[in-house]
Biotite code that builds the C-alpha atoms (Angstrom):
import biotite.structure as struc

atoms = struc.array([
    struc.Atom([33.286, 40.913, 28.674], chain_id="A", res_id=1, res_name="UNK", atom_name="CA", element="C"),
    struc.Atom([32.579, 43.040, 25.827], chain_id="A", res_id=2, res_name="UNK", atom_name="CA", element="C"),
    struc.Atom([28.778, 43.050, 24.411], chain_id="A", res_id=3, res_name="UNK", atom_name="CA", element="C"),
    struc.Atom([29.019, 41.636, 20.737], chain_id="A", res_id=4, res_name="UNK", atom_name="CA", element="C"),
    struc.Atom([26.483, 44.581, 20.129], chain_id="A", res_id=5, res_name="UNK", atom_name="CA", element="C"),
    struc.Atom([29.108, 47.196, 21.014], chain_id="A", res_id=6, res_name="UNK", atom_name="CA", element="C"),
    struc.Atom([31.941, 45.394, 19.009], chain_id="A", res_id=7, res_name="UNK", atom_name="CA", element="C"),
    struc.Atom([29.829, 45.066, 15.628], chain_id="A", res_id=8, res_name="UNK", atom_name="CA", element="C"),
    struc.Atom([28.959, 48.908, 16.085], chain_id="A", res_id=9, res_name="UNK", atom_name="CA", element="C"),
    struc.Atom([32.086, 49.673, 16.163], chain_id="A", res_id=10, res_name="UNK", atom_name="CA", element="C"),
    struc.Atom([33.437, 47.867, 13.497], chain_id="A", res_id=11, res_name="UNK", atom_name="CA", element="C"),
    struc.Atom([30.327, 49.261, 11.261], chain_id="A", res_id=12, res_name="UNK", atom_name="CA", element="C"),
    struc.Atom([28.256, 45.708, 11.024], chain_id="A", res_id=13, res_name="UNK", atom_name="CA", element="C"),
    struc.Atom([24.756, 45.368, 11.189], chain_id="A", res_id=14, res_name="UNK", atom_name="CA", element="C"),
    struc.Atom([23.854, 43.229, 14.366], chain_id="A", res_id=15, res_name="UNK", atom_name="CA", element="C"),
    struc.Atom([21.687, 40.799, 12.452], chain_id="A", res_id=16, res_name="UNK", atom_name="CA", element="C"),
    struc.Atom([25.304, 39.678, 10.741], chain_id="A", res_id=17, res_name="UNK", atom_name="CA", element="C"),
    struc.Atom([26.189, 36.888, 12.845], chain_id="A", res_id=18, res_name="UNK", atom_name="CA", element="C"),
    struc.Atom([29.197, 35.645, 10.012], chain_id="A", res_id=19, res_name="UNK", atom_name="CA", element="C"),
    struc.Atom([32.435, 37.072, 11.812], chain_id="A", res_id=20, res_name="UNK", atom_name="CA", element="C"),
    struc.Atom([30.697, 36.439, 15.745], chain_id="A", res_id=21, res_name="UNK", atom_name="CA", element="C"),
    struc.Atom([33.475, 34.258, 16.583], chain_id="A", res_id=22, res_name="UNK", atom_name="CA", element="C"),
    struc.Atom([36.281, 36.131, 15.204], chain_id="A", res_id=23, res_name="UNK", atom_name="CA", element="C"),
    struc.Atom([35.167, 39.565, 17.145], chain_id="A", res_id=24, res_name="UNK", atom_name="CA", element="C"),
    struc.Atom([34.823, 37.390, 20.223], chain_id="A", res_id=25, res_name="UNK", atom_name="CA", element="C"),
    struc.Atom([38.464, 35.475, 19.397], chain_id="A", res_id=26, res_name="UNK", atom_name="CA", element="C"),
    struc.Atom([39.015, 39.679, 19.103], chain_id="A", res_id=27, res_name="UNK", atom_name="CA", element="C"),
    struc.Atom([37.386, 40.628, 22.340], chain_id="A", res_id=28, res_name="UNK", atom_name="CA", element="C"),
    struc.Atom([39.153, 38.080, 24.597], chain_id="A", res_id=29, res_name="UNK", atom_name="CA", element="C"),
    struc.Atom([42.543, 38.425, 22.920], chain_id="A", res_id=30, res_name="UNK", atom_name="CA", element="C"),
    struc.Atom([42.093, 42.635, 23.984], chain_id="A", res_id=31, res_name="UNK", atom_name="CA", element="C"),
    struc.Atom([41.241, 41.572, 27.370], chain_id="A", res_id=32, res_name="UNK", atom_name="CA", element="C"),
    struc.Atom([44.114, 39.967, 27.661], chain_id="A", res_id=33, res_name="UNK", atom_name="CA", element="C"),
    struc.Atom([46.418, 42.670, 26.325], chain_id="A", res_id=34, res_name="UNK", atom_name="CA", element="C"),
    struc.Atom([45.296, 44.833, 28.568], chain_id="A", res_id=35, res_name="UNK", atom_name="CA", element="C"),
    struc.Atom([45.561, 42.844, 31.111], chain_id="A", res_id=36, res_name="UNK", atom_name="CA", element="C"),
    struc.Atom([49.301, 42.279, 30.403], chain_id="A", res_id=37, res_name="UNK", atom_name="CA", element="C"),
    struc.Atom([49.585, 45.783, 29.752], chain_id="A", res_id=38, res_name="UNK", atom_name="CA", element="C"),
    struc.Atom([48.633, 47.142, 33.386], chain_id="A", res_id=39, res_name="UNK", atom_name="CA", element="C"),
    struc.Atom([49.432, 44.314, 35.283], chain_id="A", res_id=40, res_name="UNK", atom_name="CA", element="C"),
    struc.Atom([46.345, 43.914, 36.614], chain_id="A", res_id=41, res_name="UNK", atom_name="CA", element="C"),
    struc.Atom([43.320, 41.062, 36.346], chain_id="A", res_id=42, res_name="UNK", atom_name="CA", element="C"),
    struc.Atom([39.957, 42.905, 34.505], chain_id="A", res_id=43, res_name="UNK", atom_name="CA", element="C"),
    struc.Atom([36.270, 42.386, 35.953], chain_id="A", res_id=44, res_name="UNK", atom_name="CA", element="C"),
    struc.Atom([33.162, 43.628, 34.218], chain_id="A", res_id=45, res_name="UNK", atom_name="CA", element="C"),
    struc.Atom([31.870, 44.727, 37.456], chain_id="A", res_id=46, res_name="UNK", atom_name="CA", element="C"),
    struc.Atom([32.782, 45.530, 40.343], chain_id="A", res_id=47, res_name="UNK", atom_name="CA", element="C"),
    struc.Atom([30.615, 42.725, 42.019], chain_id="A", res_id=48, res_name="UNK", atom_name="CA", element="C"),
    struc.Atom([32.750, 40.119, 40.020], chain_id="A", res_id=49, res_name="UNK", atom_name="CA", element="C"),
    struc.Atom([36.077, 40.836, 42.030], chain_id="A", res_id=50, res_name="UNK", atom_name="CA", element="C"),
    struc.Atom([36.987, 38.032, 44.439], chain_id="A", res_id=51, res_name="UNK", atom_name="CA", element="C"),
    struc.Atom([36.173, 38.277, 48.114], chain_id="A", res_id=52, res_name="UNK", atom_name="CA", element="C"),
    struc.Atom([37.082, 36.203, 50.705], chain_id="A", res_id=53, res_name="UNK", atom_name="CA", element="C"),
    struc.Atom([34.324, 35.290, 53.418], chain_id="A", res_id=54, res_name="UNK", atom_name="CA", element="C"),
    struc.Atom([34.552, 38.316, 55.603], chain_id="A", res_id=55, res_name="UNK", atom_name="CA", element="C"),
    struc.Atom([34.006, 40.196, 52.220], chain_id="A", res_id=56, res_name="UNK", atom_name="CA", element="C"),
    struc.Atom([37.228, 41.474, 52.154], chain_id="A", res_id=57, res_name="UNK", atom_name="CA", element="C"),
    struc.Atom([38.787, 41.748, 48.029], chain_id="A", res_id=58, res_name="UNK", atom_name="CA", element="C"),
    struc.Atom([40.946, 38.788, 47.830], chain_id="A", res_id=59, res_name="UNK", atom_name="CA", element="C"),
    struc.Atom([42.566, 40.555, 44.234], chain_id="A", res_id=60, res_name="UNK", atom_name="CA", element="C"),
    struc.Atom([44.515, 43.733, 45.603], chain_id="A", res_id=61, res_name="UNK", atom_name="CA", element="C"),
    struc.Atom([45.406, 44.342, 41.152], chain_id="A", res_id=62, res_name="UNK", atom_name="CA", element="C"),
    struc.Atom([41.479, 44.230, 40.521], chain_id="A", res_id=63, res_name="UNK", atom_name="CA", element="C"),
    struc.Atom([40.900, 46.496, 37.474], chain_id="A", res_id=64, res_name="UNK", atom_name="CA", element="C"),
    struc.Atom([36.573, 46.883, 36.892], chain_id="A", res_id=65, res_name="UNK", atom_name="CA", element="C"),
    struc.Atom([36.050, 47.677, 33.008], chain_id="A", res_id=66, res_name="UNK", atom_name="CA", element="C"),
    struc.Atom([35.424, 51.307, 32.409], chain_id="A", res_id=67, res_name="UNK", atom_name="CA", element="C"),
    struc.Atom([35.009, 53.761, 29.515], chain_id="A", res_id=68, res_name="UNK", atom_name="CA", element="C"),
    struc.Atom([38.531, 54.191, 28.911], chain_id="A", res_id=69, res_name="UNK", atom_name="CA", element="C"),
    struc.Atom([39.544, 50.454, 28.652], chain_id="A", res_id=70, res_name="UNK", atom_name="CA", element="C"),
    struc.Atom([36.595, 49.993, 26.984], chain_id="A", res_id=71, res_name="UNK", atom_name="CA", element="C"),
    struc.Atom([37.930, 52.122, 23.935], chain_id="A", res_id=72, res_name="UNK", atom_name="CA", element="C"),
    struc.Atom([40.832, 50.535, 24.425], chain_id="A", res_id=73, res_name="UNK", atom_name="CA", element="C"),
    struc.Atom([39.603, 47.680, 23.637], chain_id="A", res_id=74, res_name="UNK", atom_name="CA", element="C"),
    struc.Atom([37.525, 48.683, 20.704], chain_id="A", res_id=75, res_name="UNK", atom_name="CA", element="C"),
    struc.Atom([40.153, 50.484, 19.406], chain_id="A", res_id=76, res_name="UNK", atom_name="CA", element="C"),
    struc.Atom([42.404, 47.334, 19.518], chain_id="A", res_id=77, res_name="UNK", atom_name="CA", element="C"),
    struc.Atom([39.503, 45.322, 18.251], chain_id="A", res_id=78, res_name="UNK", atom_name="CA", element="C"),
    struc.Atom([38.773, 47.306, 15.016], chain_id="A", res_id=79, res_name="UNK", atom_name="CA", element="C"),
    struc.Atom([42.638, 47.323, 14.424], chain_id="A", res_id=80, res_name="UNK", atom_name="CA", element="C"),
    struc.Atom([42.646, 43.888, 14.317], chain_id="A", res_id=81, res_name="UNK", atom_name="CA", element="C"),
    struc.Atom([39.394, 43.328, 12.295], chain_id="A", res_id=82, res_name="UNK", atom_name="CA", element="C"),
    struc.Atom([40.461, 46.139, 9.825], chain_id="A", res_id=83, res_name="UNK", atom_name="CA", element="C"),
    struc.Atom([44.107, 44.584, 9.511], chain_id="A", res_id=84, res_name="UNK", atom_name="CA", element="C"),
    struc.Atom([43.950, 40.522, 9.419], chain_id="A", res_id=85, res_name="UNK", atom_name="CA", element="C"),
    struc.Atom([47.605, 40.575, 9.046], chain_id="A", res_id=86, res_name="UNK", atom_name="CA", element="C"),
    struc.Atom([50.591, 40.884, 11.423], chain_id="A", res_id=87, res_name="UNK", atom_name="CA", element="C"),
    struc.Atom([51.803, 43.104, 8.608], chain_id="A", res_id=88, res_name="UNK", atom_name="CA", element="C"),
    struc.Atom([50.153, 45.551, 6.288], chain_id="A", res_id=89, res_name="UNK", atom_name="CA", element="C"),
    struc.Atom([52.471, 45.814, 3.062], chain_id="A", res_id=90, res_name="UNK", atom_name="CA", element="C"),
    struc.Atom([53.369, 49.648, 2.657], chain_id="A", res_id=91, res_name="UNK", atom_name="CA", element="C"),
    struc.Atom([52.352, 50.187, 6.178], chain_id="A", res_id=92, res_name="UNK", atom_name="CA", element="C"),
    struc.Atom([54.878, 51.596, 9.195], chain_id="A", res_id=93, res_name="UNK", atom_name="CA", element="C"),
    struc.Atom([54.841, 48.635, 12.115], chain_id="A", res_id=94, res_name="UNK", atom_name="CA", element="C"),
    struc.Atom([53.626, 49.851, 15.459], chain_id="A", res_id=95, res_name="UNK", atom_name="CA", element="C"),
    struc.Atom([52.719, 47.821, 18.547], chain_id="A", res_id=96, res_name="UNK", atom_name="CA", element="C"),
    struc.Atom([49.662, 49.590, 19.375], chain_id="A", res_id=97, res_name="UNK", atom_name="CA", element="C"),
    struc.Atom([47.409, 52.065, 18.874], chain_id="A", res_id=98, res_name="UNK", atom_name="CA", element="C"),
    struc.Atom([49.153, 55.339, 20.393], chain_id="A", res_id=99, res_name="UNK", atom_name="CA", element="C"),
    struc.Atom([45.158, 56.350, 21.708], chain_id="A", res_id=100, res_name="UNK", atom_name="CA", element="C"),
    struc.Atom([45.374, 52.863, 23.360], chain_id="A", res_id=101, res_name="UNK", atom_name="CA", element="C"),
    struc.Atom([48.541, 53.736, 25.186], chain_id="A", res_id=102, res_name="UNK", atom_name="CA", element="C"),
    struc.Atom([46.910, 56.625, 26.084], chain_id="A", res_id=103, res_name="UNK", atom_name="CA", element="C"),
    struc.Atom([44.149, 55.298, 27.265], chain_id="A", res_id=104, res_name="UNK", atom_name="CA", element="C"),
    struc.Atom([45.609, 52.017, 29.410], chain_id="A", res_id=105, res_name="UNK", atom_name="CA", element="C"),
    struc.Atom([48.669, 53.781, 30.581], chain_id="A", res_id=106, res_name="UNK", atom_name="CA", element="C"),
    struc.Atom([47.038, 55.309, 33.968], chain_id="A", res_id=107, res_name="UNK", atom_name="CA", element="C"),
    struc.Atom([45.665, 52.235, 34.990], chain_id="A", res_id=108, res_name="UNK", atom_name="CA", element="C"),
    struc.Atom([49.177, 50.022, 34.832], chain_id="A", res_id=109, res_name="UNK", atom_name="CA", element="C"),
    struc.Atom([50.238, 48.297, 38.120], chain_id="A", res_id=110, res_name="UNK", atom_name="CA", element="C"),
    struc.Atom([54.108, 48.508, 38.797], chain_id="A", res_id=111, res_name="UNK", atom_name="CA", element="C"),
    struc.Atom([55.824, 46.032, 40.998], chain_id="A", res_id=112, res_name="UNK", atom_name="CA", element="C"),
    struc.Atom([58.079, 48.036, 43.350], chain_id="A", res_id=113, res_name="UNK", atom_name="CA", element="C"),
])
């Protein structure tokens, strides 16, 4: 969903270094998911992607279209995982995520009522 071009950027590699491709993608796909569990709601890379049924009605009434903001998100969750291999960082204060990741996911989250 994410251009590998945009992840190596942001995680400061050269995009000639092909050596950690599959982790950033194992990266990229795990953050799509997380946010995806996070709001609730199933993410497109376009709007043209969402489900329609033959009278071209959207078929996916939760369809989120990738953005900016979740796109930071994502980064942001991305590097944090590339910087910090571990589920724990000796000397380090545990936090789920991210609080600019919060930030930036929390308007688009789909509540069941």
């Amino acid at each position: 969903m994410l251009e590998l071009d945009i992840i190596k950027s942001h995680v400061r590699l050269e995009p000639d270094e092909t050596e950690e491709d599959t982790l950033l993608e194992t990266y990229a796909n795990a953050a799509r998911r997380l946010v995806e569990n996070k709001t609730g709601r199933t993410l497109y890379a376009t709007a043209a992607e969402i489900p329609k049924d033959s009278e071209g009605n959207v078929t996916d009434e939760h369809a989120l279209v990738l953005d900016d903001d979740l796109t930071t998100a994502m980064l942001l969750i991305i590097g944090t995982w590339y910087a910090n291999r571990e589920s724990v960082v000796v000397g380090t204060i545990t936090a789920s995520l991210p609080m600019a990741v919060e930030a930036l996911i929390g308007p688009y989250q789909h509540f069941n009522v």
